[in-house]
C-alpha positions in Angstrom: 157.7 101.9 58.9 155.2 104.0 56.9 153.7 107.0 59.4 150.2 107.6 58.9 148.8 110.8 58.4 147.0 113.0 61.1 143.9 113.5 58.4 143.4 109.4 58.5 143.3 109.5 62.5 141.2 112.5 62.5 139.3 110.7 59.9 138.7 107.6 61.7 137.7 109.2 65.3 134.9 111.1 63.7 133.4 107.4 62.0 134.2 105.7 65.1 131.9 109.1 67.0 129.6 109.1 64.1 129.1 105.7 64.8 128.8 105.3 68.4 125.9 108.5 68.2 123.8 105.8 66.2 121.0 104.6 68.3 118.3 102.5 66.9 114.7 103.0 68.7 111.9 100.0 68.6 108.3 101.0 67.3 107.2 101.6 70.9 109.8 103.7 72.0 110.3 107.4 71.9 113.9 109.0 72.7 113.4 112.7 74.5 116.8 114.3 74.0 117.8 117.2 76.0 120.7 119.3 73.6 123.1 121.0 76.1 121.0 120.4 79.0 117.7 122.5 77.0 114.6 119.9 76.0 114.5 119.1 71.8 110.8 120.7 70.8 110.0 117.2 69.3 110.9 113.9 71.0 112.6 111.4 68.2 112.0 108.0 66.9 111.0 105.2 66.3 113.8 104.3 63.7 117.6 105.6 63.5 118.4 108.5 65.8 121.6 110.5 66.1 122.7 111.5 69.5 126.0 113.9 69.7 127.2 112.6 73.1 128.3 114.6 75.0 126.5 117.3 73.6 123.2 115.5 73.9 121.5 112.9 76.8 118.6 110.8 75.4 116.1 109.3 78.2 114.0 106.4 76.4 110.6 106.5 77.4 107.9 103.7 75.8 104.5 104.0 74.9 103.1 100.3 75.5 100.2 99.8 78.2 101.9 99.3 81.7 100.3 97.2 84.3 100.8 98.3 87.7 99.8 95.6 90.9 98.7 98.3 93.6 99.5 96.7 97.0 96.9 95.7 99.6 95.5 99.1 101.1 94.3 99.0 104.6 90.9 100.6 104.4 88.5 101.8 106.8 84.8 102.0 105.3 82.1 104.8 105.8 80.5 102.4 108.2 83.7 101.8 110.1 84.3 97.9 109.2 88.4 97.6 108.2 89.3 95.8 105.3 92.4 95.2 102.8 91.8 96.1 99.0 94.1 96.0 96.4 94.0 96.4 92.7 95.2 96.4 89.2 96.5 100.1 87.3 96.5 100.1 83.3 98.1 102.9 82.3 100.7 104.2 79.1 102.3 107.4 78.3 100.7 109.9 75.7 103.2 112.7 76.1 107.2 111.5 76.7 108.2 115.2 76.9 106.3 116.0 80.1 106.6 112.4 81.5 110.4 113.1 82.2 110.3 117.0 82.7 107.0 117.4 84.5 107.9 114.6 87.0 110.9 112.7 88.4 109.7 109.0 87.9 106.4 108.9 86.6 106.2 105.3 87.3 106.5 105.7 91.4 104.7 108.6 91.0 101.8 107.0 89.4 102.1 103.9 92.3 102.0 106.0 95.1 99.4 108.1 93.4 97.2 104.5 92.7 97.6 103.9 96.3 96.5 107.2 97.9 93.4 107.6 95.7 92.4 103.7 96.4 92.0 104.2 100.3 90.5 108.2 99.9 87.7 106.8 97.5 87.1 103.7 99.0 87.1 105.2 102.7 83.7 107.5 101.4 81.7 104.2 100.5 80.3 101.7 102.9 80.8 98.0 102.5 78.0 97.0 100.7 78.7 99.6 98.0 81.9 98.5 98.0 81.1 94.3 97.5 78.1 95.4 95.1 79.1 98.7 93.2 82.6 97.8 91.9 81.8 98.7 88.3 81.2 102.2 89.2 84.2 102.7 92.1 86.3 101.2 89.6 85.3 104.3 86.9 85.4 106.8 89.6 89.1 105.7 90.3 89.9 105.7 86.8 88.5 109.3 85.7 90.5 110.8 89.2 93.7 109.1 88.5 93.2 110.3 84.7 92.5 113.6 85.7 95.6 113.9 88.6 98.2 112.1 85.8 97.1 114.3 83.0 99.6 117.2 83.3 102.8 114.3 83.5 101.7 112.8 79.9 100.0 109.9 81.6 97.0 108.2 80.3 95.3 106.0 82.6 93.0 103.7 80.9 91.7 101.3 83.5 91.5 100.4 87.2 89.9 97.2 88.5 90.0 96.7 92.6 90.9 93.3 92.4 90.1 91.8 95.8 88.6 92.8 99.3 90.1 90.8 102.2 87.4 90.8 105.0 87.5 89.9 108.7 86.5 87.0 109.6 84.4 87.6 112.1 82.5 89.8 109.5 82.4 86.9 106.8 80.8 84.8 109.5 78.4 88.5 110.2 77.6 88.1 106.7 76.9 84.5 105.9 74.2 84.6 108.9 72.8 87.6 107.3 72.8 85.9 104.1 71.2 82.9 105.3 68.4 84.6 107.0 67.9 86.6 103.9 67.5 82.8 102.4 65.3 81.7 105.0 62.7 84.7 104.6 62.8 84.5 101.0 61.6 80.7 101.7 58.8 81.8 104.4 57.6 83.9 101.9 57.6 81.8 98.9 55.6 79.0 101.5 53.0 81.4 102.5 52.6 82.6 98.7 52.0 79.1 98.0 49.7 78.4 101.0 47.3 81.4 100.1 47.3 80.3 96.1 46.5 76.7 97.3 43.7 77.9 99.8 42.4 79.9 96.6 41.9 77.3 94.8 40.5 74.8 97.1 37.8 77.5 98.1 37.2 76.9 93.8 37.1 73.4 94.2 34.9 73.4 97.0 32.5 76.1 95.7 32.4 74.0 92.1 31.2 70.6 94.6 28.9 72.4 96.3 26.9 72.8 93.5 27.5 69.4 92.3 27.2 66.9 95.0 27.9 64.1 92.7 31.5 65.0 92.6 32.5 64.1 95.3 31.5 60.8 95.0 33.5 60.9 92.1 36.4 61.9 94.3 35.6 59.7 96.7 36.0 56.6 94.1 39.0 58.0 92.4 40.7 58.3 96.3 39.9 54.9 96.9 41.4 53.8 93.3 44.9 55.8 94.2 45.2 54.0 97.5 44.7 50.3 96.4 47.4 50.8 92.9 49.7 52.1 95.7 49.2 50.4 98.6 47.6 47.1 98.0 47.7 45.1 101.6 45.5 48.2 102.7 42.3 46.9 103.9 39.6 49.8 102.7 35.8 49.6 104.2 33.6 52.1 101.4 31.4 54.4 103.3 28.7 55.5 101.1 28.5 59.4 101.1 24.8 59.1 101.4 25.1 57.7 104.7 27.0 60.3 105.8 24.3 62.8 105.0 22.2 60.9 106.6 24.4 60.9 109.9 24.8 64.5 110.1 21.1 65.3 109.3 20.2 63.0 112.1 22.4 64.8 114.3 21.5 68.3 113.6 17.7 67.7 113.7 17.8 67.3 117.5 19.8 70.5 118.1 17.1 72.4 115.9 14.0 71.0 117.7 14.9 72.5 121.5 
């Protein structure tokens, strides 16, 4: 049997190590490798990266957006009225070096980081800001969880509160409130109407006064609306000239005492 040489075995462990320190990282992913325990300046990838195990540890870290479903936060308003809130976290990493050595998980970091900031912000705001003003509580918790995630190589590039649970005993506070607000806005509407139609027939009225004829012409055209629609009617015309005469015949005794 043919021995084979210690240069061939010595020759084949360092492929088979060469080999196994291959490591192939996607477009999105970043390898930070810590050489005898001490932090590489640059972090390596995407592409073909050698790692000397057990020289070196590589921690992949990747770069796409994250989306992070921040549980329902009990949160008590400015003006005291309890509610559940929860919302939605978009956030990536910018800097993989100080997302693993600045912090020990960045992602349970950044939760419990979403969380803490949802109730402190939302706490200083009373409901109606709160049901009203979500564009701007939603930038306000993006710039402070941007600001606090900064130093860990976190970017956060969005938050959206994504639902408020109410009481019910509020939601009922509220419809009634919203109704009356309907209600008044009707009243309002009715008396605008009233005073434009009073306006108007004070016109009409001032334009007849000066031309009694036309309200014979009314008169006729009355008469003509109510036999198209209503045609068993029985009308008796009153001429307005008698009714002239009436009321003059009237008045002149009150004027002669």
């Amino acid at each position: 049997m043919a021995m084979i040489s210690p240069a061939l075995i010595v020759l084949f462990i360092v492929a088979v190590y060469l080999l196994s320190s291959i490591k192939i990282l996607a477009e999105y992913e970043r390898g930070v490798i810590f050489r005898l325990g001490k932090l590489l300046p640059q972090p390596k990838g995407p592409g073909v990266v050698l790692v000397f195990v057990p020289l070196d540890r590589m921690v992949k870290v990747s770069l796409r957006t994250l989306v992070l479903d921040v549980p329902p936060q009990d949160v008590i308003t400015r003006d005291n009225v309890s509610v559940k809130v929860n919302a939605v976290l978009y956030y990536r990493v910018t800097e993989p070096r100080r997302a693993i050595v600045e912090v020990e998980n960045f992602h349970y970091a950044t939760s419990q980081l979403a969380q803490t900031t949802l109730r402190s912000v939302l706490g200083q705001v009373e409901l109606d800001d709160l049901l009203s003003e979500r564009e701007r509580l939603n930038r306000e918790l993006q710039q402070i969880l941007d600001q606090r995630t900064d130093p860990w190589g976190v970017k956060v590039s969005a938050v959206e509160v994504k639902h408020v649970d109410l009481p019910e005993n509020m939601q009922r506070a509220m419809a009634k409130q919203a109704e009356a607000e309907r209600e008044r806005r009707a009243k309002i509407i009715h008396a605008e109407g009233e005073l434009g139609a009073s306006a108007k027939l004070s016109q009409a009225a001032a334009i007849i006064a000066t031309e009694p004829v036309t309200i014979t012409l009314r008169y006729l055209q009355t008469l003509t609306e109510i036999a198209a629609e209503k045609n068993s009617t029985i009308i008796f015309p009153l001429p307005i000239e008698m009714l002239t005469l009436l009321k003059s015949a009237v008045e002149k005794p009150r004027t002669e005492p």
